[in-house]
C-alpha positions in Angstrom: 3.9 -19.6 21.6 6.1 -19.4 18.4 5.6 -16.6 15.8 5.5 -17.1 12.3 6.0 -13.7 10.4 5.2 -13.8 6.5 5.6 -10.7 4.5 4.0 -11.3 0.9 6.3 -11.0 -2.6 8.6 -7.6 -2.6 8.2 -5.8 -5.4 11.6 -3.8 -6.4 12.4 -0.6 -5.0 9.0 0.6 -3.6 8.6 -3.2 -1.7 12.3 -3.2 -0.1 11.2 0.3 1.0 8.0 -0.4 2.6 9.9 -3.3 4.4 12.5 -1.2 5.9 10.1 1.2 7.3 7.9 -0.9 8.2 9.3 -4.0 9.4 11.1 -2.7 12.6 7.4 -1.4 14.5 5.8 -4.8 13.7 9.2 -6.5 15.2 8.2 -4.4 17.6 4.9 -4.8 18.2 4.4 -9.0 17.3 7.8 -10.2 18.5 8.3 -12.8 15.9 10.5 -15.7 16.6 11.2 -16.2 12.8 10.4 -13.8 9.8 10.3 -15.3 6.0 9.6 -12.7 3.0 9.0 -14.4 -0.6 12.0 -12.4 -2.6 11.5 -13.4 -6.2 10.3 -9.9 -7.5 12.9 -8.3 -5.1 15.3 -6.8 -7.6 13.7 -4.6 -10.0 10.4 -6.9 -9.9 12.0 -9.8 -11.3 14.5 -12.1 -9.4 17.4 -11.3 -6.7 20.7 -9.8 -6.2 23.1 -9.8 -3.7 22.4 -6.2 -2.5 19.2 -6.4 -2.7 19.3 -10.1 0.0 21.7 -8.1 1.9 19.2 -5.0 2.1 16.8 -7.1 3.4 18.5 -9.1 5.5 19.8 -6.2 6.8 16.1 -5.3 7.8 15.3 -8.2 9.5 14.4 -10.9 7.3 15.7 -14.9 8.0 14.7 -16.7 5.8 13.0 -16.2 1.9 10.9 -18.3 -0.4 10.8 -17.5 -4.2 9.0 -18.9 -7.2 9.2 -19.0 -11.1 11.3 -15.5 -11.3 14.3 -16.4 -9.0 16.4 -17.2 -11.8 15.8 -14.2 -13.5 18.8 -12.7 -12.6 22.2 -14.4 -13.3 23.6 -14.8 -10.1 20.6 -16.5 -8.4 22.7 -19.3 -9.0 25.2 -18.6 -6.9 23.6 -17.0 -4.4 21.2 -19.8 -4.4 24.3 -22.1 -4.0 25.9 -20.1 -0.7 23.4 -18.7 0.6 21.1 -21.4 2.6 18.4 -18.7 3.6 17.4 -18.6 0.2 14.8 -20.9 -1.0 14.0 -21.6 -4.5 10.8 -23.9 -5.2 11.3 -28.0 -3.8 10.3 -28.7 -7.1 12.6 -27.6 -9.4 14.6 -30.8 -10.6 17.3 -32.3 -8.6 20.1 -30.9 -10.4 18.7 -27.1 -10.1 21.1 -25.3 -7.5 19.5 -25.0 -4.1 17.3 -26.1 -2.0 13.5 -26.0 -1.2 13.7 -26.0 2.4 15.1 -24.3 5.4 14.7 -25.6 9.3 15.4 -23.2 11.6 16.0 -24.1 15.3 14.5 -22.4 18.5 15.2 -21.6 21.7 13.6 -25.1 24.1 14.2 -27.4 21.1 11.6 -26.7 18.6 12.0 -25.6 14.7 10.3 -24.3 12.4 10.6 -25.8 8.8 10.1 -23.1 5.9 9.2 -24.7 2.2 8.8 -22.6 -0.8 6.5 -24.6 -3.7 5.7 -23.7 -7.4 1.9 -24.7 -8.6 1.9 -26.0 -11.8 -1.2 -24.6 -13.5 -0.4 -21.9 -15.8 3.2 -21.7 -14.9 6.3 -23.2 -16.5 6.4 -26.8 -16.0 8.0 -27.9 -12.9 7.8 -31.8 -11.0 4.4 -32.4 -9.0 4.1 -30.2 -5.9 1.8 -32.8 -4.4 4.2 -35.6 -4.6 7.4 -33.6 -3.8 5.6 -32.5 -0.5 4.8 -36.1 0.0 8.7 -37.6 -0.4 9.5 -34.4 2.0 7.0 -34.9 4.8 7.9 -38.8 4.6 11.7 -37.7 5.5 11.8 -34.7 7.2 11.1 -34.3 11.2 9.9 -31.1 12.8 7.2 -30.4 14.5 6.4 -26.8 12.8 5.9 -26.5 8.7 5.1 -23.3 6.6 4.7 -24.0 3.2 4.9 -20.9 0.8 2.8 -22.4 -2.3 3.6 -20.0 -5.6 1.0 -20.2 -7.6 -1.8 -19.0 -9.9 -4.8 -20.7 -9.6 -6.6 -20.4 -6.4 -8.0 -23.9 -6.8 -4.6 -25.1 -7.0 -3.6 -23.5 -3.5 -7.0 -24.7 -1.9 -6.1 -28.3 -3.0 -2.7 -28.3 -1.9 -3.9 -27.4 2.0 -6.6 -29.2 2.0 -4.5 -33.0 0.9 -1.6 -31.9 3.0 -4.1 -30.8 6.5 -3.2 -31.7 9.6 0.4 -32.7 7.9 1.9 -29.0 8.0 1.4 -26.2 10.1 0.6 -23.4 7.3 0.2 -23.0 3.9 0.6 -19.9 2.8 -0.2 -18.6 -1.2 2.0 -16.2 -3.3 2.2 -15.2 -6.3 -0.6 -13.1 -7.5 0.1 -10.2 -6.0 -3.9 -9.2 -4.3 -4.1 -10.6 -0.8 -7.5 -12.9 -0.2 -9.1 -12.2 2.9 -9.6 -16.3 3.1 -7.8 -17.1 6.3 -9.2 -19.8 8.1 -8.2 -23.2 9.8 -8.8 -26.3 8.3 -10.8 -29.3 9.7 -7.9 -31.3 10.8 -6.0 -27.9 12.0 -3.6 -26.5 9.3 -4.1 -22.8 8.6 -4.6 -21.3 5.0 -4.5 -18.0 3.5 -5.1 -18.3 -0.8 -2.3 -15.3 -1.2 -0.2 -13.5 1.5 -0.8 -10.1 -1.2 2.3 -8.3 -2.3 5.1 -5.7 -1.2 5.0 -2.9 -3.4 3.5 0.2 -4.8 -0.1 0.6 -4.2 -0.8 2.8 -7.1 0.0 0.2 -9.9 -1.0 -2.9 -11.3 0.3 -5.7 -8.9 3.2 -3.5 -8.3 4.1 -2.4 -12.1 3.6 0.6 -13.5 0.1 0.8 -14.4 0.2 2.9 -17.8 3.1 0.0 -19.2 0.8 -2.6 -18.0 -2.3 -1.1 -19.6 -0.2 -0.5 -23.3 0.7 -4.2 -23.0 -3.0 -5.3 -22.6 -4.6 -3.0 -25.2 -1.8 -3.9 -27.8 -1.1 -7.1 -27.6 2.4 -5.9 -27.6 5.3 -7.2 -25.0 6.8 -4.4 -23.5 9.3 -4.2 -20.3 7.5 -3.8 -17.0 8.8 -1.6 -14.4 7.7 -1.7 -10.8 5.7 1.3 -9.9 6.7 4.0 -7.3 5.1 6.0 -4.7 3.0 5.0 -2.0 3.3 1.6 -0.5 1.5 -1.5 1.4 3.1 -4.3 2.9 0.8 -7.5 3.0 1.5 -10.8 4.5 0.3 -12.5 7.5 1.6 -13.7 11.3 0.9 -17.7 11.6 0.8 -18.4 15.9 1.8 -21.8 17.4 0.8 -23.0 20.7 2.9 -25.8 22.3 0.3 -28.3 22.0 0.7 -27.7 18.5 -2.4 -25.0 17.5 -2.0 -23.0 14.7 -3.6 -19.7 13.7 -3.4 -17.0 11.1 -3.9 -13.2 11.0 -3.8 -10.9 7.7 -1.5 -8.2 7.7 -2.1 -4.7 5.5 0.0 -2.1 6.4 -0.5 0.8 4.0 1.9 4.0 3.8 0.8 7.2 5.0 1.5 10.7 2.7 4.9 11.5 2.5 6.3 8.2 3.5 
């Protein structure tokens, strides 16, 4: 059986924290042959940096997907470019630095192929996500595919498993921050979950401090959000894989106790 760790969008200081403490007792416990975090909110809640990969990393985290905050930070570009483990979405266009997909090999000859996607509907224009998985699947070969799909609308995600079911192993949503307790199997045997949930401070609006967040609603106003501190959840899910090929999906809430 192959494990399939997936730890939902790290939120700053609070998130990297909750997967340091965190992560090693579910190594622990699940064994997981490969562990994938989406890292676009890692650094301060919007985007990456080298320190904040390497923390991670550090932690025990292969590979990451992202979505439309990767670039936030300048050197996303170059970490994008020399550091393979870091996904940013399969479609951005061509000439955007990285890449969209990661395979990673296993012991007995099987892989595990990780692909991080951006949904299109209320987010900044990207290519099709249908037709990019299509050109993918028509090249690639592996027998094991998670697909991290970043996106807003839940209709979008749901659409997106369904046309590619039975094609990939997993898809997997991201991006809004509230994990949906939706996990099922599909009729032709993909597994779905509409949002992994996020990596952050509990006490806040999707992981930013709540009084900001409130201002900004009740104004109109922009202001600069700032992820929240304090207690923590980690959220994400464990996607199983038989040999024959049979895929299944658990949520996972892990919520920290007083003090931590």
């Amino acid at each position: 059986m192959i494990r399939i760790l997936f730890i939902g969008d790290i939120i700053g200081r609070s998130g990297r924290k909750a997967v340091q403490k965190e992560l090693p007792g579910l190594l622990a416990e699940r064994k997981p042959d490969v562990i994938v975090a989406n890292c676009e909110n890692l650094a301060h809640g919007f985007g990456i940096t080298s320190d904040t990969i390497e923390e991670m990393t550090t932690a025990g985290i292969q590979c990451f997907t992202s979505g439309n905050h990767i670039f936030d930070k300048k050197e996303a570009r170059t970490l994008l470019e020399d550091r393979p483990y870091i996904l940013r979405p399969m479609n951005y266009p061509p000439e955007v630095p990285g890449n969209g997909s990661l395979t990673i090999p296993l012991p007995g000859g099987r892989s595990v192929t990780v692909v991080s996607m951006l949904g299109r509907a209320f987010m900044p224009p990207v290519d099709c996500p249908f037709r990019t998985m299509d050109r993918f699947l028509e090249a690639m070969d592996t027998d094991i595919v998670l697909v991290d799909f970043h996106g807003e609308a839940t209709a979008e995600k749901a659409a997106f498993s369904y046309e590619f079911d039975g094609k990939v192993t997993a898809v997997i949503g991201t991006h809004t921050h509230v994990q949906t307790a939706d996990e099922r199997t599909l009729p032709h045997g993909t597994v779905f979950l509409t949002d992994a949930g996020m990596t952050g401070a509990m006490d806040s609006v999707i992981g930013v401090e709540k009084d900001t967040a409130i201002r900004r609603m009740r104004t109109g106003i922009n202001e600069h959000l700032t992820p929240a501190k304090g207690m923590y959840w980690l959220c994400g899910c464990e996607v199983t894989v038989e040999g024959n090929g049979r895929a299944a999906i658990e949520r996972i809430m892990i919520k920290s106790k007083k003090g931590k």
